[in-house]
N, C-alpha and C positions, 0 to 999 in steps of 0.2 A: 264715299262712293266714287267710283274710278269713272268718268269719262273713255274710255280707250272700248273702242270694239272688241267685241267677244272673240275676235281671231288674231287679233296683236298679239305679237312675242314680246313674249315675257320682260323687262326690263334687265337686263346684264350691269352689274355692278362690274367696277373698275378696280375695284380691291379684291384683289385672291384672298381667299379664305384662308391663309395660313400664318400661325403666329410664329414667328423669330425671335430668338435673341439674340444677345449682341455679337457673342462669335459665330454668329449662323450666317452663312456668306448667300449674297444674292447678285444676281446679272445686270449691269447695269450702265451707262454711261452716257453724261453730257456733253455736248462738246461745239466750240463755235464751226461752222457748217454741214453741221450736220440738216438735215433737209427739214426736219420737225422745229430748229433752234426758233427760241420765245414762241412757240406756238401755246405752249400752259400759260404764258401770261396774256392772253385776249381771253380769257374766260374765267377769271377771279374770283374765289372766295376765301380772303383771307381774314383770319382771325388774327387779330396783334396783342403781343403779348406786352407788359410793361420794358422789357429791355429792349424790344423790338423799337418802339416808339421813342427811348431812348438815344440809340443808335441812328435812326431816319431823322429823328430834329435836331442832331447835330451834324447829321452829315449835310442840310438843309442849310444849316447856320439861322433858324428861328425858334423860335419859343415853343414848348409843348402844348401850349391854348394854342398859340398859331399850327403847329401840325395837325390837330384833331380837330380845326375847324375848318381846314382845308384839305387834309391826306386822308380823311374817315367817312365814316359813317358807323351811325350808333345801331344796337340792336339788344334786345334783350337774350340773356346767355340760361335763365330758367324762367321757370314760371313763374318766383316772383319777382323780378322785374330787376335783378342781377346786371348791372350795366358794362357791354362790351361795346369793344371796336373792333371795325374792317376796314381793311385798308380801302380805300375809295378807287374806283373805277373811271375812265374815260367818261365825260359826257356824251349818251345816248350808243351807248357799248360797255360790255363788259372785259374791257380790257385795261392791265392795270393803268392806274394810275400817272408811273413810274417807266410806265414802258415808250422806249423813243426808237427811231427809224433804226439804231445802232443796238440797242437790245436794252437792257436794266441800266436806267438812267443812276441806280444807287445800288450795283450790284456789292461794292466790298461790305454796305453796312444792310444785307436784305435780310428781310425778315425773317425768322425761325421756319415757319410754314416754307417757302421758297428753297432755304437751305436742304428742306429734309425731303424735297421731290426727288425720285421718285418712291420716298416711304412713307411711312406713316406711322403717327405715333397713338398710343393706346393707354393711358394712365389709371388703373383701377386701384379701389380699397375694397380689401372683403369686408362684410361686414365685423366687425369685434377687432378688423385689423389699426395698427394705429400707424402701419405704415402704407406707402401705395407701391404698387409694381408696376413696372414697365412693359410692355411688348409693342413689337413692332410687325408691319405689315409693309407688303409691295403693293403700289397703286397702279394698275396698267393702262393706261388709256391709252384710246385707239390712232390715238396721232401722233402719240410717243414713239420715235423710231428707238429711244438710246437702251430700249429692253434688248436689241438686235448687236448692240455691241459687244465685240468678246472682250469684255472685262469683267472680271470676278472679284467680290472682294467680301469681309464681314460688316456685319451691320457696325460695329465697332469702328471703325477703319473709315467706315465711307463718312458716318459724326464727327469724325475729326479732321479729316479733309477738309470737310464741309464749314468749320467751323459750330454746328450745331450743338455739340457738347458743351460747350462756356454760355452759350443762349440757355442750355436747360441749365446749367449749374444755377443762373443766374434769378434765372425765373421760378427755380423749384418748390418755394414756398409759396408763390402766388399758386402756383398749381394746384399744394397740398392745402389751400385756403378753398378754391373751389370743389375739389374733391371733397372733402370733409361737408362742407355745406350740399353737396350732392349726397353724399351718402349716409349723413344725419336726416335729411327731409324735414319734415314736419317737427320732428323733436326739437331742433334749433329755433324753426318760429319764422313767420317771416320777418328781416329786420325793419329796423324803423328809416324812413327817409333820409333821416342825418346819418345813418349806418350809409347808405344807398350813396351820400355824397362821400362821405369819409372813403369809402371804396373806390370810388371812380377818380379824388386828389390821389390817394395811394398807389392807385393801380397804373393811372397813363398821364397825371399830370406833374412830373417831376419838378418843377420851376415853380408851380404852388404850393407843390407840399415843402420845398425847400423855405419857399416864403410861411407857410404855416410852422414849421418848428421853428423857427426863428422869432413868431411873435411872442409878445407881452404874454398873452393870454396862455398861448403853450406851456410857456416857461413856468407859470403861476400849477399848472394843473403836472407837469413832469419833473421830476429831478434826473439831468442826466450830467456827465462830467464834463468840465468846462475844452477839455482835452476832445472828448469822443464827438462832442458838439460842432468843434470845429474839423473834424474829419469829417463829419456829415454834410457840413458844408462845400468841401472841398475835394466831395468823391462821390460820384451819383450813384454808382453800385451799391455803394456803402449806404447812399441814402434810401433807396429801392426797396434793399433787404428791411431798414428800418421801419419802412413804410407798410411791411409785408409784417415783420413783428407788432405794429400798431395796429392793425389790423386781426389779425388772431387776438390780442388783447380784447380790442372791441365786440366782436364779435365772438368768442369762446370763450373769453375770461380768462385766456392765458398769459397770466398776468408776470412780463420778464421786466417791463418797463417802471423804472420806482415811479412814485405818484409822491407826490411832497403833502406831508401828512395835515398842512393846513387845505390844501387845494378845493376841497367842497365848498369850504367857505368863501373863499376866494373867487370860485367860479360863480355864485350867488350871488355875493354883492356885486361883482362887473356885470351881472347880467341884468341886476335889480337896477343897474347904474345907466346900462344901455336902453332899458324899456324906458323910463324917467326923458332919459334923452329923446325918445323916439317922439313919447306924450307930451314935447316940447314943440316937437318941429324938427327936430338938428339929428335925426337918426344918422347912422353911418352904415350902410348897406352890407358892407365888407364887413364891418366888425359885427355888426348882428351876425350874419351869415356865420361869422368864423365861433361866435359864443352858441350858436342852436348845435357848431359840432361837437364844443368844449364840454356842452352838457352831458353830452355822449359820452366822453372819455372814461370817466370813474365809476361807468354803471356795472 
């Protein structure tokens, strides 16, 4: 039920109802002095993507628990209980974070969302389709003067300027991870809690899940080459993507990742071994936690 009097106008959306593609050109420009400059960032809602969180806790020089327990805020992303992040706001304003008297305190490593003002991005799967499409849209708010700019260019053009093309290159399977769970619905099932945390290491917590393929436990439950192990160590994109392939595993069965053909057993008796421990006194918090996700792995 609306609260709003019977004689209110109408609400006006800021997105023009028109879909683009990439070589469809639009009016557009940012620029420092211009008279509107950082006025979109005192009014924030960003959603952050895994590379996006990537990019800010290095440019930070701290840890990804230290960014997402100080640069976030959680939110559920569907209705079952899908775990995201936004980037976190001023206290007692909704102005980023990140924003200082001089403009983007982290402008070369800003977020995706940030990069693609004044667009917007549109990712759908038809149903039966197994791939998703793109389109994109102009967002016009009323405080935006850089619609008034004469500069013209393609959707295409202004991605790459922007840097935003390597953001989605980077991100595109986390996407096609959400989509698919969007547009299976109920068929998929809601996951299970250890699904829900395995999600949220993969998705924004780079520095744990780095620490998670690297354990004991991993290693017993994956066979991967002692070669591509240490790339993954030593290359966070690399590690992201992998985290995004572990992930479709877990949750669709898409199974690219070998599994080492003793690993059930394996996973059983360490878990048989950690309960023992626990009905001692001497649990290990960590490693329980990391054996409720291990169980998950080969379902």
């Amino acid at each position: 039920m609306s609260n709003l009097p019977d004689n209110a106008p109408p609400a006006v959306s800021p997105i023009l109802p028109v879909q683009l593609g990439l070589d469809e050109k639009f009016q557009f420009r940012c620029r420092k002095g211009i008279a509107c400059f950082n006025k979109c960032c005192e009014n924030i809602d960003i959603l952050l993507t895994p590379y996006d969180i990537v990019r800010l806790k290095n440019r930070l020089g701290i840890s990804s628990r230290e960014f997402i327990d100080s640069y976030t805020t959680d939110f559920a992303m569907d209705g079952q209980g899908t775990p995201g992040l936004k980037l976190a706001t001023k206290t007692g304003s909704a102005a980023c974070i990140n924003l200082t008297p001089e403009g983007c305190g982290v402008y070369e490593d800003r977020p995706a969302a940030c990069r693609y003002y004044a667009l917007g991005l549109v990712s759908m799967r038809k149903k039966g389709s197994p791939t998703d499409e793109d389109s994109y849209f102009v967002v016009k708010e009323e405080h935006c003067l850089g619609h008034k700019e004469p500069v013209v260019q393609t959707v295409r053009d202004y991605r790459r300027d922007q840097g935003v093309d390597v953001y989605d290159d980077i991100n595109r399977e986390w996407r096609q991870i959400i989509l698919k769970k969007r547009s299976s619905g109920p068929t998929v099932g809601r996951p299970s809690e250890r699904s829900f945390e395995l999600f949220f290491l993969a998705s924004y917590d780079i520095d744990g899940l780095r620490d998670f393929v690297t354990s004991a436990g991993f290693h017993e439950v994956f066979e991967l080459e002692p070669a591509f192990r240490q790339e993954l160590m030593q290359d966070e994109v690399q590690l992201l993507k992998f985290g995004f392939r572990l992930l479709k595993q877990v949750l669709f069965g898409e199974q690219t990742i070998s599994l080492r053909p003793d690993a059930a057993q394996k996973r059983s008796a360490r878990y048989r071994e950690h309960l023992a421990q626990r009905s001692a006194g001497r649990a290990d918090d960590l490693a329980d936690a990391q054996d409720k996700i291990y169980e998950s792995l080969g379902d």
